[in-house]
C-alpha atoms as one frame of an Amber mdcrd trajectory, in Angstrom:
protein
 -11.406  -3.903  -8.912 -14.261  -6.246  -9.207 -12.500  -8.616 -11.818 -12.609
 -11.282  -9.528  -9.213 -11.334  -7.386 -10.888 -12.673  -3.926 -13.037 -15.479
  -6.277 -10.045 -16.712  -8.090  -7.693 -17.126  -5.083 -10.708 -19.138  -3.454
 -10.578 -21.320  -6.401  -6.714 -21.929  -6.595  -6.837 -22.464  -2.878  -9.562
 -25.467  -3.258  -7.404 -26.445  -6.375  -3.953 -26.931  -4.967  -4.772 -29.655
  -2.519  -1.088 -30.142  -1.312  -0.003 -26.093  -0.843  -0.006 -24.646   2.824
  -1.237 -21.280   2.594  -1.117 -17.849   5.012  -4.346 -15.842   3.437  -4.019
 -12.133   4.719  -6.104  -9.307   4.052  -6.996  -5.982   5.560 -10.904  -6.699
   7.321 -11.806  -9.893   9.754 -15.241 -10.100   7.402 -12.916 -10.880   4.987
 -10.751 -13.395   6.844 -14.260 -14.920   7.649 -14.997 -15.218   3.959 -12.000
 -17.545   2.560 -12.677 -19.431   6.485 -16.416 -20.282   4.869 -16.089 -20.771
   1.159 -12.869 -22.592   0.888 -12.609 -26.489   0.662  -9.673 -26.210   3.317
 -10.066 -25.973   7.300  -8.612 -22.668   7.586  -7.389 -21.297  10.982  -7.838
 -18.182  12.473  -5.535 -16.907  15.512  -7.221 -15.906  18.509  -5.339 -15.020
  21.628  -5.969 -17.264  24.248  -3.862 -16.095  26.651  -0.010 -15.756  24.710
  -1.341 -12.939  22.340  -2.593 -13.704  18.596   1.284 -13.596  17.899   1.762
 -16.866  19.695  -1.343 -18.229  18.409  -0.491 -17.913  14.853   3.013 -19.016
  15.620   1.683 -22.594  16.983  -0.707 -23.060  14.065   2.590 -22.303  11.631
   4.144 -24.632  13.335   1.474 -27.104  12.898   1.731 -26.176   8.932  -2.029
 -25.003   9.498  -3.789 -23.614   7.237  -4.069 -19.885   8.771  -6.320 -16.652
   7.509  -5.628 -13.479   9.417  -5.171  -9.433   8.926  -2.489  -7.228   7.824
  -1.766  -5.994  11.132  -0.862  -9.479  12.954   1.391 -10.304   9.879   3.248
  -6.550  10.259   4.349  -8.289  13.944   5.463 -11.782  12.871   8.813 -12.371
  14.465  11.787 -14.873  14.586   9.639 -17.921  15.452   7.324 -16.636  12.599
   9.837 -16.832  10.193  11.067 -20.111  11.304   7.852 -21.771  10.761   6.946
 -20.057   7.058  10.213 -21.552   6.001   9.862 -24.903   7.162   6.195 -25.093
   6.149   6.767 -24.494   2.174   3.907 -22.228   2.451   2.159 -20.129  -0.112
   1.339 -16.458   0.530  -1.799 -14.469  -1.007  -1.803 -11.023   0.520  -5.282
  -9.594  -0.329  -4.036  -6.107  -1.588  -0.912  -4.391  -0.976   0.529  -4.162
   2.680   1.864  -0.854   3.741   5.466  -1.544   4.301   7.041   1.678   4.960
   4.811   4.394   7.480   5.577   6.661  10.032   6.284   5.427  13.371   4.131
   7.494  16.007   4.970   5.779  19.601   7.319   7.895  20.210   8.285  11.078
  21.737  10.737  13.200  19.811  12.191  13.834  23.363  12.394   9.877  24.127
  14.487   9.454  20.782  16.779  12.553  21.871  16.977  10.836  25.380  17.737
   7.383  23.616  20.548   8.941  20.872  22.154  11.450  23.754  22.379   8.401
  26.283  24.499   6.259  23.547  21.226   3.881  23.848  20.473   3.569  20.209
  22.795   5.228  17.346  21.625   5.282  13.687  23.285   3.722  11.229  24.522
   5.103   7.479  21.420   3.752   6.278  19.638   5.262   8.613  18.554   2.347
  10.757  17.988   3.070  14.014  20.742   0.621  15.958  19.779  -0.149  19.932
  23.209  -0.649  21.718  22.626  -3.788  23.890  25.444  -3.246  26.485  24.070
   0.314  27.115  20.386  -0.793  28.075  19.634  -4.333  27.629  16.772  -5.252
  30.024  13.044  -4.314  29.980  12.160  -0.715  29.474   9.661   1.252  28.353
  11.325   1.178  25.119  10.827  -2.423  24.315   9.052  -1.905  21.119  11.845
   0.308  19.922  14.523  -2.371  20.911  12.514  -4.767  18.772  11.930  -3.041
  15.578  15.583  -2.017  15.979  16.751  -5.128  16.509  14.713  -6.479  13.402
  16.161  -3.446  11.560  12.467  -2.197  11.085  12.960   1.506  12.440  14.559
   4.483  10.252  15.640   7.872  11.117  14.616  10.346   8.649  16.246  13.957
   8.794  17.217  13.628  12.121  13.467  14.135  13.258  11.384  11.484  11.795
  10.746   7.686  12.310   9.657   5.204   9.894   8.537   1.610  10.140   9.685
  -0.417   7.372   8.687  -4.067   6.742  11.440  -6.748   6.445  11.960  -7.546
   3.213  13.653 -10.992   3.784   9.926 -12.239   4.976   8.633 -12.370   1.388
  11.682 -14.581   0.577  10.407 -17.682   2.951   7.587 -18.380   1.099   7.331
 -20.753  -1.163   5.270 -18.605  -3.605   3.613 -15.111  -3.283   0.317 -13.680
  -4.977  -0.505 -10.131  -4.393  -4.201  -9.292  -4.938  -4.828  -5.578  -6.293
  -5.099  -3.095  -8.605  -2.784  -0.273  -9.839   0.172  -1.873  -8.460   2.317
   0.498 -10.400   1.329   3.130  -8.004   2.176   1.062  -4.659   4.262   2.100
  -2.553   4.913  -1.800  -2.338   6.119  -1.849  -5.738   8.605   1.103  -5.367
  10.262  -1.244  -2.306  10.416  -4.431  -4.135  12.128  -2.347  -6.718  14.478
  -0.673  -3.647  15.232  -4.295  -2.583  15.297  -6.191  -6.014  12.302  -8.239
  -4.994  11.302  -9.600  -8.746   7.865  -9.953  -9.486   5.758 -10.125 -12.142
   2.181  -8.560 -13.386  -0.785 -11.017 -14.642  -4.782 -10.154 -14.728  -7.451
 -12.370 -13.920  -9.898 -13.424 -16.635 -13.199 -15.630 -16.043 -15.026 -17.973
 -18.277 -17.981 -19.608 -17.156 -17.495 -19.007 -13.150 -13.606 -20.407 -13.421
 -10.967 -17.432 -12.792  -7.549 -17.970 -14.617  -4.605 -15.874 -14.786  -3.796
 -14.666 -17.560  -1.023 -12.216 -19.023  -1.488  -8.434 -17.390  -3.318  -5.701
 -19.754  -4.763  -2.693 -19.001  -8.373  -2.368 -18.703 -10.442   0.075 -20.617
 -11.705   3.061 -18.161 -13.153   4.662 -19.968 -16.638   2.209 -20.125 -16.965
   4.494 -16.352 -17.799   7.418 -18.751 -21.674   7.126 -18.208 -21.636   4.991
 -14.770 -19.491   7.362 -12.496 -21.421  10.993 -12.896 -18.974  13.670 -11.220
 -20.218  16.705 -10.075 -19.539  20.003 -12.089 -21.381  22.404 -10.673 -21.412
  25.759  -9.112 -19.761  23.990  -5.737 -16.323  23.349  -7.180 -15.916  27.463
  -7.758 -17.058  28.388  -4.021 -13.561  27.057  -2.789 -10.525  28.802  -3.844
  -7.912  26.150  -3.813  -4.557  25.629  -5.362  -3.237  22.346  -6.577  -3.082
  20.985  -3.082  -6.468  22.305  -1.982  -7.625  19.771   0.277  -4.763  18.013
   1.264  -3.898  17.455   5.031  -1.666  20.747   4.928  -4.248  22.481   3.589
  -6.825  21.038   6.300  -4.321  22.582   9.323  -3.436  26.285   7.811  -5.531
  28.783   9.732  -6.477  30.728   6.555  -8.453  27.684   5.178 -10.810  27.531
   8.000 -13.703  29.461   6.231 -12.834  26.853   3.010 -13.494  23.925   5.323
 -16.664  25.657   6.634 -17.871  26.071   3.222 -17.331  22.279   2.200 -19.611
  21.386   4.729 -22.307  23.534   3.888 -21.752  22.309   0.336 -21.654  18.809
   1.576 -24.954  19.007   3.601 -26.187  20.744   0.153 -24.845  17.995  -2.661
 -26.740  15.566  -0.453 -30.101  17.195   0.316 -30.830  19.439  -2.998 -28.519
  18.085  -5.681 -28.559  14.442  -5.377 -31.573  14.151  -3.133 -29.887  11.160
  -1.315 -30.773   9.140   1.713 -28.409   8.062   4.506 -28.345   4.597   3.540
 -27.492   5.147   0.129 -24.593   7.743   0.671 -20.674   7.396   1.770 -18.448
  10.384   2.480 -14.833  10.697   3.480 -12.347  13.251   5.220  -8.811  12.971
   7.083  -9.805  11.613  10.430  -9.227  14.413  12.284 -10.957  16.730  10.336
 -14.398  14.358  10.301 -15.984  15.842  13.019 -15.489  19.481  11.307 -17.201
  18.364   7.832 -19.713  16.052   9.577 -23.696  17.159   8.757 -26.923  16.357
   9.134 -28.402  13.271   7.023 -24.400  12.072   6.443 -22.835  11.675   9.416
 -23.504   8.205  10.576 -21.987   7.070   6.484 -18.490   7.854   6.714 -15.994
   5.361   5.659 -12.316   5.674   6.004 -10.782   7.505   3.034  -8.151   4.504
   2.338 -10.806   2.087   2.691  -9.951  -1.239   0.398 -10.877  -4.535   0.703
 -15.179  -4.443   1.829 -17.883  -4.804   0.093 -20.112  -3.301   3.207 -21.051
  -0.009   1.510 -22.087  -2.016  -2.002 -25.196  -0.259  -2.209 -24.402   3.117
  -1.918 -24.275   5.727  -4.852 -24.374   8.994  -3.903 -20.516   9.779  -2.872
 -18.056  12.681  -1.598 -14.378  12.711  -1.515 -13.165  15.570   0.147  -9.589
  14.894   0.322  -6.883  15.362  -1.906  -3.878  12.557  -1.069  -0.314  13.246
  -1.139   1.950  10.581   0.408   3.101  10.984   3.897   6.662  13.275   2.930
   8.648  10.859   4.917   8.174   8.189   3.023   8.595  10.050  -0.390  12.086
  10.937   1.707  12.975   7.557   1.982  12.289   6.316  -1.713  14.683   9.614
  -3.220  17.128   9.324  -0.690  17.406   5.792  -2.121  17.352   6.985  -6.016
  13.452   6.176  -5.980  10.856   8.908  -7.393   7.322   7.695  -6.821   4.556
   9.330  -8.618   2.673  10.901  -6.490  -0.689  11.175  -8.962  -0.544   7.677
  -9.535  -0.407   7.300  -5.720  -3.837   9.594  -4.990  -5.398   8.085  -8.072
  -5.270   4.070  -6.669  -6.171   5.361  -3.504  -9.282   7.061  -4.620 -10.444
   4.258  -6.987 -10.084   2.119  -4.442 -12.364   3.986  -1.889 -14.943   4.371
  -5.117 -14.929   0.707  -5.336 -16.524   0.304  -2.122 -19.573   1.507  -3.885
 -22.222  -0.366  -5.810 -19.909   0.461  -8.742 -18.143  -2.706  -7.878 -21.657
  -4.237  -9.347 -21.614  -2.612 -12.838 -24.516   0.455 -11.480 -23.970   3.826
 -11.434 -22.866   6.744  -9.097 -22.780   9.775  -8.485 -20.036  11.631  -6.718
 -18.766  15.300  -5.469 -14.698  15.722  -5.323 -14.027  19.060  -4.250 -10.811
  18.547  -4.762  -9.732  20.147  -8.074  -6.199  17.924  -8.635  -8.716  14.453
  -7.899 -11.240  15.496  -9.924  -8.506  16.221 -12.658  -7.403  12.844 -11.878
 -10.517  10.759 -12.085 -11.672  12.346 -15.356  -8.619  11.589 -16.833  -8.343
   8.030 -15.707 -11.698   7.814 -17.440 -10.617   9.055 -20.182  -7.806   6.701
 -20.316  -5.435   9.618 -20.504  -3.113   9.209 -17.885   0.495   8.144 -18.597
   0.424   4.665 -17.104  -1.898   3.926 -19.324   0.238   4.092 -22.371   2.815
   2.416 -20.932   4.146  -0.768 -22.703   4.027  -3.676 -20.107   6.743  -6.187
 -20.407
């Protein structure tokens, strides 16, 4: 974070004069940004009547320059593909995409209905499989005949469905730059692995306001030592917790409800007495649906999204809480091992933490301060610092 990722692809943009390229990152602010500091006339789609879809799909066609968000290029469909190919165009994805997640629009009782009907059938893979000459005309199941027909929808223990990106769309581009850090703990890594997607790691090194890429090390943590202050105080021993304390099963079991009471009275109390902070200067995360039970006085109005990447809004804040402890969804760690995969689920919580961090004025070089109830993230932060954790000794080829 912070070495320069969004400056350099601005650069090699303006520099390669004869390259048509799809920039796509998370936030519009951001899609704004490479639209007014590039050299190029970059295109943004904006539905005008046939959905964003169809605008972006005319401006490929045009071999447009285009800059939009990960959520329009999750939907790109047969035309899309069409287009990318044809075009020779370059793709920089502006940290990773999430290309497997669970699939929530829809009913257990809908997928019974569909499987018992002979509608859709699920493959040995596990795809799900939508039988045309059972029900092929409109339904309310449209989007389910889509991502089935795009082989986009799993079935996971018979009670579960997953999204999963095509992996054939990274193969129609011409060349493809991923933007991020900790990619080893991706869960984009673990499927180009699944689907022998080769890639390779560089770093990005500047030199007198020119970025270059240059061959991938490991950055030394542990100068965060004296600029990230954790809190070690008499708060982290009012919540009895196990190793999961915090996480989203944690958040739902009954017995923890005097545990999340207590984290809001020692939220309400790291702000006002320990740090002395001010709500312009503070940001504070939760699950979503447990916000409005940790939600306070003088903190309320400064919560930001606990997978937040890719904004520098918050840059001027210090004085942070991260009361979560993140496990990846168990579907998804389903479908890696049932596919010979093991991801490492540290790693995972780690990246996703730093990354919310880095929304900080840390990004700058300044200091924080910040509260992780959490006794497993705390763990993992001060050993990150410390440059103790096992990716860190790992030899990169």
């Amino acid at each position: 974070m912070g070495s320069g990722k969004t400056s350099w692809s601005i650069q090699h943009i303006n520099r390669e004069k004869f390259d048509n390229f799809l920039y796509i990152t998370p936030f519009l602010d951001e899609v704004e940004r490479i639209i007014e500091n590039t050299d190029r006339e970059f295109k943004q789609p904006i539905n005008k009547g046939n959905g964003k879809l169809g605008a972006i799909n005319e401006m490929l066609a045009c071999q447009d320059d285009i800059a939009s968000t990960h959520e329009l290029f999750k939907h790109l469909d047969e035309e899309s593909r069409e287009n990318i190919k044809k075009g020779h165009y370059t793709l920089i994805l502006d940290e990773v995409l999430n290309v497997v997640e669970p699939y929530d629009n829809i009913r257990n009782d809908d997928m019974k209905l569909l499987k018992d009907s002979g509608c859709v059938t699920v493959d040995e893979d596990g795809f799900v499989v939508w039988n045309k000459e059972k029900l092929n005309y409109d339904t309310k199941y449209n989007d389910i005949k889509i991502l089935a027909d795009n082989r986009s929808l799993i079935y996971i223990n018979q009670k579960l469905l997953l999204w999963r990106y095509p992996p054939e769309i990274f193969e129609l581009f011409d060349k493809v730059y991923i933007l991020t850090y900790l990619f080893e703990a991706s869960i984009l890594k673990n499927y180009f692995n699944l689907y022998k997607i080769d890639y390779e790691q560089k770093s990005i090194s500047e030199n007198d306001g020119q970025y270059e890429l240059t061959n991938y090390y490991i950055p030394d943590t542990s100068v965060f030592l004296d600029k990230i202050n954790i809190y070690d105080g008499k708060l982290n021993d009012n919540i009895y917790q196990k190793i999961n304390g915090l996480s989203v099963t944690w958040f739902k079991a009954r017995i923890n409800q005097d545990g999340i009471k207590q984290i809001k009275k020692n939220l309400y109390n790291y702000f006002s007495n320990i740090v002395n902070a001010k709500s312009d200067n503070i940001m504070w995360t939760t699950f979503k649906d447990y916000k409005a039970k940790l939600k306070g006085k003088g903190y309320s109005s400064q919560f930001v999204s606990y997978n937040c990447r890719s904004t520098n809004k918050y840059a001027d804040t210090y004085n942070l809480a991260y009361c979560v402890n993140v496990y990846l969804h168990p579907g998804i760690t389903q479908f890696f091992l049932q596919r010979g995969i093991s991801i490492n689920e540290d790693l995972y919580g780690l990246s996703e933490m730093i990354q919310w961090i880095w929304r900080s004025r840390i990004r700058k070089g300044e200091s924080i301060n910040i509260y992780i109830p959490s006794m497993r993230m705390r763990n993992l932060l001060i050993d990150w610092m410390n440059m103790n954790l096992q990716y860190q000794h790992k030899k990169v080829s």
